[in-house]
C-alpha positions as a Markdown table, in Angstrom:
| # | Residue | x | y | z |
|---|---|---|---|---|
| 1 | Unk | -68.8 | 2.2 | -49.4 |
| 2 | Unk | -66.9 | 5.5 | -48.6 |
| 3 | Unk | -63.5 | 5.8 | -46.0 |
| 4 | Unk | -64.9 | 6.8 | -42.7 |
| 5 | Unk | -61.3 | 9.0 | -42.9 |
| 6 | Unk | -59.3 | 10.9 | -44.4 |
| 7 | Unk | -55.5 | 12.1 | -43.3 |
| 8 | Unk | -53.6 | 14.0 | -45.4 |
| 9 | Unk | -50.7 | 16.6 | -44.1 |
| 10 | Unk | -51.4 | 19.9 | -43.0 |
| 11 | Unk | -50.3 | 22.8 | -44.6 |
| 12 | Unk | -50.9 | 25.6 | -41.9 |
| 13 | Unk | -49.0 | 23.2 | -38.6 |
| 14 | Unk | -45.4 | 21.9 | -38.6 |
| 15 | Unk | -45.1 | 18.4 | -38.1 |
| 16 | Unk | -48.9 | 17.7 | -38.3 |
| 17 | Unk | -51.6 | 15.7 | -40.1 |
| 18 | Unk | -55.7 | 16.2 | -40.6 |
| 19 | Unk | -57.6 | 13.4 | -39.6 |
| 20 | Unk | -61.2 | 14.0 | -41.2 |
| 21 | Unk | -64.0 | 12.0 | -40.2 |
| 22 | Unk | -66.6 | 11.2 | -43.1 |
| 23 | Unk | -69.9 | 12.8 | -42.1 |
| 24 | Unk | -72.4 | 9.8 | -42.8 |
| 25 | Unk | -75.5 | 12.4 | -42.8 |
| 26 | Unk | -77.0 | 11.2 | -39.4 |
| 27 | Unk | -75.8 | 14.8 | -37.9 |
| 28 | Unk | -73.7 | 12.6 | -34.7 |
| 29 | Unk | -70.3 | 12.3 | -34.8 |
| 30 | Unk | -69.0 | 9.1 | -36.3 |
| 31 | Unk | -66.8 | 6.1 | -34.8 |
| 32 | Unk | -63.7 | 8.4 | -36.4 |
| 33 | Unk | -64.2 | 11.3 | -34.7 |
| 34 | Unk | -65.6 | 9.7 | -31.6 |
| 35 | Unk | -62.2 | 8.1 | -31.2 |
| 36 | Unk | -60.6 | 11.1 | -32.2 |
| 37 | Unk | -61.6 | 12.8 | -29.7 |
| 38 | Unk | -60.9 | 10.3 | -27.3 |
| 39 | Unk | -57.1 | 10.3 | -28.1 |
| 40 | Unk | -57.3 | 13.7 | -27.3 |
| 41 | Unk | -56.7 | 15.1 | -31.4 |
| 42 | Unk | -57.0 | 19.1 | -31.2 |
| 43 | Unk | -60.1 | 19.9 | -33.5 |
| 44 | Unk | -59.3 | 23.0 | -36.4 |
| 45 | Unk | -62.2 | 24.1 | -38.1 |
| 46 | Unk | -60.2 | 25.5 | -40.6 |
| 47 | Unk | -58.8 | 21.7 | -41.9 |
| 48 | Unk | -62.0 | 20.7 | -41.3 |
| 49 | Unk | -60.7 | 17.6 | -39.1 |
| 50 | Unk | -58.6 | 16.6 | -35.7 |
| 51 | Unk | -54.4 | 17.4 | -35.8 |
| 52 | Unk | -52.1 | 15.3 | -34.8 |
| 53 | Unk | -48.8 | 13.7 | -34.8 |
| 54 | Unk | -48.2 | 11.5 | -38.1 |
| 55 | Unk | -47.3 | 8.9 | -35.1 |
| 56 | Unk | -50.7 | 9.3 | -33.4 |
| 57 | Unk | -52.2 | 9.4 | -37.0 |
| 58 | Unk | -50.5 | 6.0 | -37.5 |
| 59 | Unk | -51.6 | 4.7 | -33.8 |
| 60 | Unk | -55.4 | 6.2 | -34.7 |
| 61 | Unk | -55.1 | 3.8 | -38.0 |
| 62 | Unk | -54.4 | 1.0 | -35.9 |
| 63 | Unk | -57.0 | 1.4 | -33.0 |
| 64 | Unk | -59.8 | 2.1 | -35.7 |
| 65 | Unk | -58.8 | -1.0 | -37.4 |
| 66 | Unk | -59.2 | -2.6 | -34.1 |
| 67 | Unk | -63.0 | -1.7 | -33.5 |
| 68 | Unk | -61.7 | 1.2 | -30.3 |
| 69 | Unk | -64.3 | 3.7 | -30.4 |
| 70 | Unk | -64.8 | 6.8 | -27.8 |
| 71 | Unk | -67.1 | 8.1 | -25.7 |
| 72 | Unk | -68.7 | 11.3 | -27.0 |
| 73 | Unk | -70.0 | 12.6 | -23.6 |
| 74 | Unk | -67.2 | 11.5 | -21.6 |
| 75 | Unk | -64.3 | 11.3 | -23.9 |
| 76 | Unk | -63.3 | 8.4 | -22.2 |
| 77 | Unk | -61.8 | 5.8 | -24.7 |
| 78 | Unk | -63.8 | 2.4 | -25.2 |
| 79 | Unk | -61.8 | -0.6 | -26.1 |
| 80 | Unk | -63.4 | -3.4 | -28.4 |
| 81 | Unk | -65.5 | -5.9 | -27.2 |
């Protein structure tokens, strides 16, 4: 089984990490991004993923570990059942 994510630093912002979501071929956004996009991560198409604070990235780890997820159409975030 692959990582949903990845996060590695970014190059091209100070201070800042890439969080990229595994594409699992379905063409919807996955749980990672979904909840990316929820803790309101600026999307770069040129890393390919969301930026963020290493401390968010950290706090991202945690919630995704937790089962959060987001809401695509909303962006409201959804807290585990």
């Amino acid at each position: 089984m692959t990582a949903a994510y990845t996060i590695s630093d970014y190059r091209y912002a100070a201070n800042s990490v890439s969080v990229r979501p595994t594409p699992d071929g379905s063409g919807w956004q996955t749980r990672a991004a979904r909840l990316a996009g929820a803790m309101k991560a600026r999307w770069c198409h040129r890393a390919g993923g969301y930026l963020m604070s290493p401390a968010k990235a950290a706090r991202f780890e945690r919630m995704y570990a937790e089962g959060y997820d987001g809401n695509s159409f909303t962006g409201e975030l959804i807290p585990p059942c």
